[in-house]
N, CA, C and O atoms as a DFTB+ gen file, in Angstrom:
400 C
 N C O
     1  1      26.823      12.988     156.077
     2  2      26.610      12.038     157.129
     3  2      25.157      11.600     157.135
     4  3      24.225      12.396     157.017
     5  1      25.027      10.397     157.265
     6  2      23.379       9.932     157.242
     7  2      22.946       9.922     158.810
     8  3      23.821       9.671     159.638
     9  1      21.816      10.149     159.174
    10  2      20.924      10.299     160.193
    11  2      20.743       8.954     160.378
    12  3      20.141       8.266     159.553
    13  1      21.297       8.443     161.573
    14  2      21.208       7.178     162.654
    15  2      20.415       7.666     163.680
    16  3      20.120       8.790     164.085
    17  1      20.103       6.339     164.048
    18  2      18.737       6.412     165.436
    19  2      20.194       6.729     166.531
    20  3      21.409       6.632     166.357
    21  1      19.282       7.165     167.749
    22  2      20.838       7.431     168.588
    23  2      20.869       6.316     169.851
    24  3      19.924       6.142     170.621
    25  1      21.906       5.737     169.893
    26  2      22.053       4.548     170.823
    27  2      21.889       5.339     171.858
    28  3      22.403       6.458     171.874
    29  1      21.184       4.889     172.820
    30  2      20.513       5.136     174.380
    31  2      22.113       4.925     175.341
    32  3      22.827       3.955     175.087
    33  1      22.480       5.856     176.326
    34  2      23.518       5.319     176.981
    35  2      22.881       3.930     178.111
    36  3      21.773       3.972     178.646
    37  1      23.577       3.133     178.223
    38  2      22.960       2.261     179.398
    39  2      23.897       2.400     180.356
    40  3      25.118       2.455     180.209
    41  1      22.880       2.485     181.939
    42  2      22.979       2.889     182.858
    43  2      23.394       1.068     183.757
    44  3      22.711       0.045     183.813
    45  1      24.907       1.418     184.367
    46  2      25.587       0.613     184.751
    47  2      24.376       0.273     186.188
    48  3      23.910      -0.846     186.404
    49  1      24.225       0.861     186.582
    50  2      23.510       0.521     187.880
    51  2      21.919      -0.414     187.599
    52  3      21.472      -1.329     188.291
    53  1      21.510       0.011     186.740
    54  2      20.130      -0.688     185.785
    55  2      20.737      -1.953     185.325
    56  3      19.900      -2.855     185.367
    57  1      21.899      -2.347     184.899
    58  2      22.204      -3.368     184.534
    59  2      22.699      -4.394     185.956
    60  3      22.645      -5.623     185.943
    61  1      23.106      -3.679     186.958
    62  2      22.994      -4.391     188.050
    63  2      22.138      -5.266     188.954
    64  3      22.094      -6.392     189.449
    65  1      21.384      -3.934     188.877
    66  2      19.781      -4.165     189.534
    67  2      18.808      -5.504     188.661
    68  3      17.979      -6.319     189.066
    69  1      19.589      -5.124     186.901
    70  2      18.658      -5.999     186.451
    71  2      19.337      -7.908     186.738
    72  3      18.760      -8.992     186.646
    73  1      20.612      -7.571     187.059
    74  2      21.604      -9.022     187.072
    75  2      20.871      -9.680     188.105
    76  3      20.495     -10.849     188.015
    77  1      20.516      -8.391     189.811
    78  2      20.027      -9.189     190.738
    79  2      18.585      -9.771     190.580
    80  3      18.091     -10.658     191.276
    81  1      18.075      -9.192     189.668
    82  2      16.607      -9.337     189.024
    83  2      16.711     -10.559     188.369
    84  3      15.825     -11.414     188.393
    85  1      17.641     -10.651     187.857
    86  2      17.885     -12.045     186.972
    87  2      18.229     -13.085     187.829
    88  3      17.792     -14.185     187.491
    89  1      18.923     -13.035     188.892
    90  2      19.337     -13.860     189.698
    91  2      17.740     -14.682     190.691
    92  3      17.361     -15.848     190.801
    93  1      17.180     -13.296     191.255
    94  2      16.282     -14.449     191.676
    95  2      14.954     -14.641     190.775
    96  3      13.894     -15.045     191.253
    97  1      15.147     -14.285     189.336
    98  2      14.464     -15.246     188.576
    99  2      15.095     -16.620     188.224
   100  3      14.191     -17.451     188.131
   101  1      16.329     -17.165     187.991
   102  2      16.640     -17.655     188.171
   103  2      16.642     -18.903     188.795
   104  3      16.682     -20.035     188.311
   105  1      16.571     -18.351     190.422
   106  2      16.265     -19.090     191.802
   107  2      14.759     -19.410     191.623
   108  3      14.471     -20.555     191.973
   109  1      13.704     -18.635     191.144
   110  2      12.096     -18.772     191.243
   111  2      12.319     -19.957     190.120
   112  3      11.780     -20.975     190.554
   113  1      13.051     -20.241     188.551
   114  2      12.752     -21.226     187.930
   115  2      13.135     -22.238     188.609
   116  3      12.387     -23.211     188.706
   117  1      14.155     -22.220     189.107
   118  2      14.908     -23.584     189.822
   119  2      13.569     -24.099     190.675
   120  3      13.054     -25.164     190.333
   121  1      13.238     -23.649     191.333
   122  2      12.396     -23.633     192.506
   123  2      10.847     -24.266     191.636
   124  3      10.318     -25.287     192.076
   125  1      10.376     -23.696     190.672
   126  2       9.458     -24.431     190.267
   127  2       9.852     -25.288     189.053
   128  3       8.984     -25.836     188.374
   129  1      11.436     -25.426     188.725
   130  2      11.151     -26.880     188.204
   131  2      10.875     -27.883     188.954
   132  3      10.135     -28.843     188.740
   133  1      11.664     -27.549     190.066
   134  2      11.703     -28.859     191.206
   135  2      10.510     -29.197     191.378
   136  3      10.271     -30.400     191.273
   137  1       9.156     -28.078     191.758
   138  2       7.829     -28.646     191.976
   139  2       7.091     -29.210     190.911
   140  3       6.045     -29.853     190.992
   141  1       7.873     -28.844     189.692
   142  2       6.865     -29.753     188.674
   143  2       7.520     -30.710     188.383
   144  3       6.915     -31.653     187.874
   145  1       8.554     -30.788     188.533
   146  2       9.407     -32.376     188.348
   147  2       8.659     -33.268     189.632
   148  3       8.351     -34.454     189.520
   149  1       8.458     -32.512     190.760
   150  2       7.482     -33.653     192.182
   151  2       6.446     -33.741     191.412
   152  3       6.046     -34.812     190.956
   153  1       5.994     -32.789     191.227
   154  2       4.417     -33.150     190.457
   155  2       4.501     -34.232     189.512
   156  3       3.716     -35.157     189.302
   157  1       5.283     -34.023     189.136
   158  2       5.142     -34.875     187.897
   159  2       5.602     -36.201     187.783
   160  3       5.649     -36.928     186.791
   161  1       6.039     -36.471     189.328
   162  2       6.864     -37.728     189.736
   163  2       8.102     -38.415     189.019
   164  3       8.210     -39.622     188.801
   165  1       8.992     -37.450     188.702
   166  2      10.453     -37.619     187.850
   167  2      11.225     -38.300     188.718
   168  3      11.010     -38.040     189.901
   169  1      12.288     -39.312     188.418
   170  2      12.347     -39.747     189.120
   171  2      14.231     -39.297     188.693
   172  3      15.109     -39.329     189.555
   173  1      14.374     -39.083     187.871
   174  2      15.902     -38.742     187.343
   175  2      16.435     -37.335     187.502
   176  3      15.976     -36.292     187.037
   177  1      17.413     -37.512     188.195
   178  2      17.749     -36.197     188.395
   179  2      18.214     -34.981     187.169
   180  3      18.189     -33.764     187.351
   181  1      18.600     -35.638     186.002
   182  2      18.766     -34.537     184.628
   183  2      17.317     -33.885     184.198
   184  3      17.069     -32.733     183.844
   185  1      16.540     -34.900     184.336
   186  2      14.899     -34.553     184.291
   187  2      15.044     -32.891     185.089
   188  3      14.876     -31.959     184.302
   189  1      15.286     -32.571     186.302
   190  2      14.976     -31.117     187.088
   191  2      15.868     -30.258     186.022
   192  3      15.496     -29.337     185.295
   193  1      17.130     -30.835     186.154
   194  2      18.176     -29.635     184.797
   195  2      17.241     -29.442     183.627
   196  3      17.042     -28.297     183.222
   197  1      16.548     -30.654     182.953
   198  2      15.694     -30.252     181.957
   199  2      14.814     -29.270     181.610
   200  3      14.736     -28.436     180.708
   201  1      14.037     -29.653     182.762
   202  2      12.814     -28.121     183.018
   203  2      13.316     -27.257     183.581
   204  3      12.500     -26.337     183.640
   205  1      14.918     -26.797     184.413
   206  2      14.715     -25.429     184.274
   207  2      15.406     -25.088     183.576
   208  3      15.711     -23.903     183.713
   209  1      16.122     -25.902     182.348
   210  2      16.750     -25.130     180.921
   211  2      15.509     -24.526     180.436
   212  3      15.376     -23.309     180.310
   213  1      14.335     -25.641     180.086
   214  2      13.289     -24.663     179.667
   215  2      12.562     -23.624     180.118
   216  3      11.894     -22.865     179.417
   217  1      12.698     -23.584     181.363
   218  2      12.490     -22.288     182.209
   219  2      13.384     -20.855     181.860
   220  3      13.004     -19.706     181.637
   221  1      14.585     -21.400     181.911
   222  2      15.813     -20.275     181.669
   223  2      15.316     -19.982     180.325
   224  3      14.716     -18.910     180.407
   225  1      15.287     -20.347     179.339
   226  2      15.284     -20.621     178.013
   227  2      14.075     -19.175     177.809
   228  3      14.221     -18.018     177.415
   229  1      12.994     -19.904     178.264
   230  2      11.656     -18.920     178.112
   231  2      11.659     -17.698     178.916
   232  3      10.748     -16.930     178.608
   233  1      12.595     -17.209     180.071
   234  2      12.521     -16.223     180.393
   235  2      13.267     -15.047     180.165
   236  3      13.135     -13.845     180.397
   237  1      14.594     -16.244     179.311
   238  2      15.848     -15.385     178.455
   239  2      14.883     -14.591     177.040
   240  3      14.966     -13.467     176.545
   241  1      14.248     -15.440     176.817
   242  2      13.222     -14.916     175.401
   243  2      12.886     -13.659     175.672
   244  3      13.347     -12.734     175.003
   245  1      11.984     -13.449     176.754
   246  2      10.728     -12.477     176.976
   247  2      11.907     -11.377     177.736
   248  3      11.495     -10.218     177.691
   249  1      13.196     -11.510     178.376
   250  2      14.213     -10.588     178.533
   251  2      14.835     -10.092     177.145
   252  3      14.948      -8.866     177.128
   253  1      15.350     -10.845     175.760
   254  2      15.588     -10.639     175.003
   255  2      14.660      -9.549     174.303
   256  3      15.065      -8.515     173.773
   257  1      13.259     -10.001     174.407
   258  2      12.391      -8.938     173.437
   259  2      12.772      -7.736     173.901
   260  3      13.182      -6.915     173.081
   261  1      12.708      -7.346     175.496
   262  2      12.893      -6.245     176.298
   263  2      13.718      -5.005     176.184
   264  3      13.508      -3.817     176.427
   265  1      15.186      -6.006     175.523
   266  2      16.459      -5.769     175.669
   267  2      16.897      -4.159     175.184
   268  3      17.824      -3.548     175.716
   269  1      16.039      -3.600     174.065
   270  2      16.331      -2.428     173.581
   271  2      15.193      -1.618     174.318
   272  3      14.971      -0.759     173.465
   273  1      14.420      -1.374     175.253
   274  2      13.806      -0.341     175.972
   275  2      14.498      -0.152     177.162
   276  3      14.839       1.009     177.386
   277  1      14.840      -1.137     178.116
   278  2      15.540      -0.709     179.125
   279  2      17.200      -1.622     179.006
   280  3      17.637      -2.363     178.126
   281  1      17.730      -1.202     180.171
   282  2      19.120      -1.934     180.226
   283  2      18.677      -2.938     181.656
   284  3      19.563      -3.584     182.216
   285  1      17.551      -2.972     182.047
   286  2      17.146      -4.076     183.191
   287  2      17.177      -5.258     182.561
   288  3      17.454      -6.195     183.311
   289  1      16.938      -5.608     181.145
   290  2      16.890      -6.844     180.511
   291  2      18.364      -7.361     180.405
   292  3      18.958      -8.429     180.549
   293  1      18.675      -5.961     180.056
   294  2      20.641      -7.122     180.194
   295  2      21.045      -7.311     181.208
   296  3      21.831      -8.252     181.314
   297  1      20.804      -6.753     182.057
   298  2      21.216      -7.946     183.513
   299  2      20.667      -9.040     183.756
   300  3      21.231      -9.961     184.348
   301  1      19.105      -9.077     183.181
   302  2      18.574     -10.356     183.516
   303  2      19.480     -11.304     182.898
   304  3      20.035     -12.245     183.467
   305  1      19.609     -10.852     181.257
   306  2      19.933     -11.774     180.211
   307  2      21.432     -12.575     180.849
   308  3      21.710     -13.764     181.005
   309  1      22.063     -11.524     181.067
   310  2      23.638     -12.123     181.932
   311  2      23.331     -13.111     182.964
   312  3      23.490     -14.313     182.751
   313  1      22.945     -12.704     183.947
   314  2      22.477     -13.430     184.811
   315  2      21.889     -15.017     184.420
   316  3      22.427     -16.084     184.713
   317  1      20.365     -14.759     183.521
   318  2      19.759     -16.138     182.822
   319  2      21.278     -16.878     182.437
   320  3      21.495     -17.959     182.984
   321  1      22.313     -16.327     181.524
   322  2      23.034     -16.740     180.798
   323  2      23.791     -17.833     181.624
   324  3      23.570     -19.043     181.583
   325  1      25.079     -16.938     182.668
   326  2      25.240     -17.650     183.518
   327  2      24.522     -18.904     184.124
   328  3      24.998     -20.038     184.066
   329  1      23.500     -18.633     184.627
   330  2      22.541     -19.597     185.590
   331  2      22.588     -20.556     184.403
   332  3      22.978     -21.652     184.806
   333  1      22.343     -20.558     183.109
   334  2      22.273     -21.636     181.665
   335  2      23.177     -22.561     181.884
   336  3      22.903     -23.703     182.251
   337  1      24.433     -22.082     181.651
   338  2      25.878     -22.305     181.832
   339  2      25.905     -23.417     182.957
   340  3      25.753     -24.625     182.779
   341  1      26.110     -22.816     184.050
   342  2      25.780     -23.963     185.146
   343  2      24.989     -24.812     185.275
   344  3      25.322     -25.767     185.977
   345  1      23.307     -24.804     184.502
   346  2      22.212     -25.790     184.514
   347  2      22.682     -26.943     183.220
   348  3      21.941     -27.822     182.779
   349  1      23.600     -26.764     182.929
   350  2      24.452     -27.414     181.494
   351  2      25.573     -28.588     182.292
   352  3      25.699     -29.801     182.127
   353  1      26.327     -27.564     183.253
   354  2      27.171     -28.526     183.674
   355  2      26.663     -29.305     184.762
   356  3      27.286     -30.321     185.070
   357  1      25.589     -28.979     185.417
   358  2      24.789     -29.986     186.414
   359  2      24.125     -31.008     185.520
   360  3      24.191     -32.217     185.741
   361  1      23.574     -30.546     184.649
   362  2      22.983     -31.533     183.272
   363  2      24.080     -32.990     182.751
   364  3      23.919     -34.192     182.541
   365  1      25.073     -32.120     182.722
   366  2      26.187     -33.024     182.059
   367  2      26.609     -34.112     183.234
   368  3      26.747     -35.280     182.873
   369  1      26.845     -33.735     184.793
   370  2      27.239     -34.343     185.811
   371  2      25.600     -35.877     186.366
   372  3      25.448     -37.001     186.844
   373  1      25.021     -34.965     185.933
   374  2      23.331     -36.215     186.021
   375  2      23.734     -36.624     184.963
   376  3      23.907     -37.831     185.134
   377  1      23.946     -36.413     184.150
   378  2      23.892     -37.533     182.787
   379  2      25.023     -38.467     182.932
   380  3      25.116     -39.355     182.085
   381  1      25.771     -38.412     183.741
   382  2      27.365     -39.004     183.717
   383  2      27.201     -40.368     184.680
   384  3      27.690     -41.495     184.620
   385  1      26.315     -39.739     185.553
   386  2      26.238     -40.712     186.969
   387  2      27.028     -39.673     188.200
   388  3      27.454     -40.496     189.010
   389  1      27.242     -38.892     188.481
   390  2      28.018     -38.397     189.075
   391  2      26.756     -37.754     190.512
   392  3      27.024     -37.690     191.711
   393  1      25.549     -37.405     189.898
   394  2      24.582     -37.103     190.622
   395  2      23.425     -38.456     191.529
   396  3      22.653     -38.242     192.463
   397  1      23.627     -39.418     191.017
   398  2      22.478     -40.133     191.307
   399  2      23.299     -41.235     192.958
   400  3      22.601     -42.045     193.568
């Protein structure tokens, strides 16, 4: 038998804690796309979905690096994921006309 590194058990409750962790990161990107979309005087509403895909995007990253020291990153990551998901179909509904 060859000598493997030993997978860490992950702790269901850490992955919770990290989902709600993810959640109001989440809410904090939403929240400052909106102020840099004012700042920035956008006037289209897919414009806010825009910046906080790139918000989600960059905080899914720096959760991803995380992902093998604790199990707090995979809740974020679920969480980011989700919140993606939905900033996609609000994206798609501004792009349609359905928002404006």
């Amino acid at each position: 038998m060859s000598e493997t590194s030993e997978i860490k058990p992950r702790s269901t409750l850490q992955v919770a804690l990290g989902f709600f962790l993810g959640i109001l990161l989440c809410i904090g990107c939403s929240f400052l796309s909106v102020l840099a979309g004012a700042a920035l005087g956008l006037s289209h509403a897919w414009m806010f979905s825009l910046l906080n895909a790139i918000a989600l995007v960059a905080s899914g990253m720096v959760a991803l690096r995380k992902a093998n020291q604790s199990s707090y990153p995979e809740g974020v990551l679920i969480a980011v994921s989700v919140a993606f998901v939905l900033n996609v179909i609000v994206f798609a509904a501004a792009l349609s006309g359905h928002l404006e």
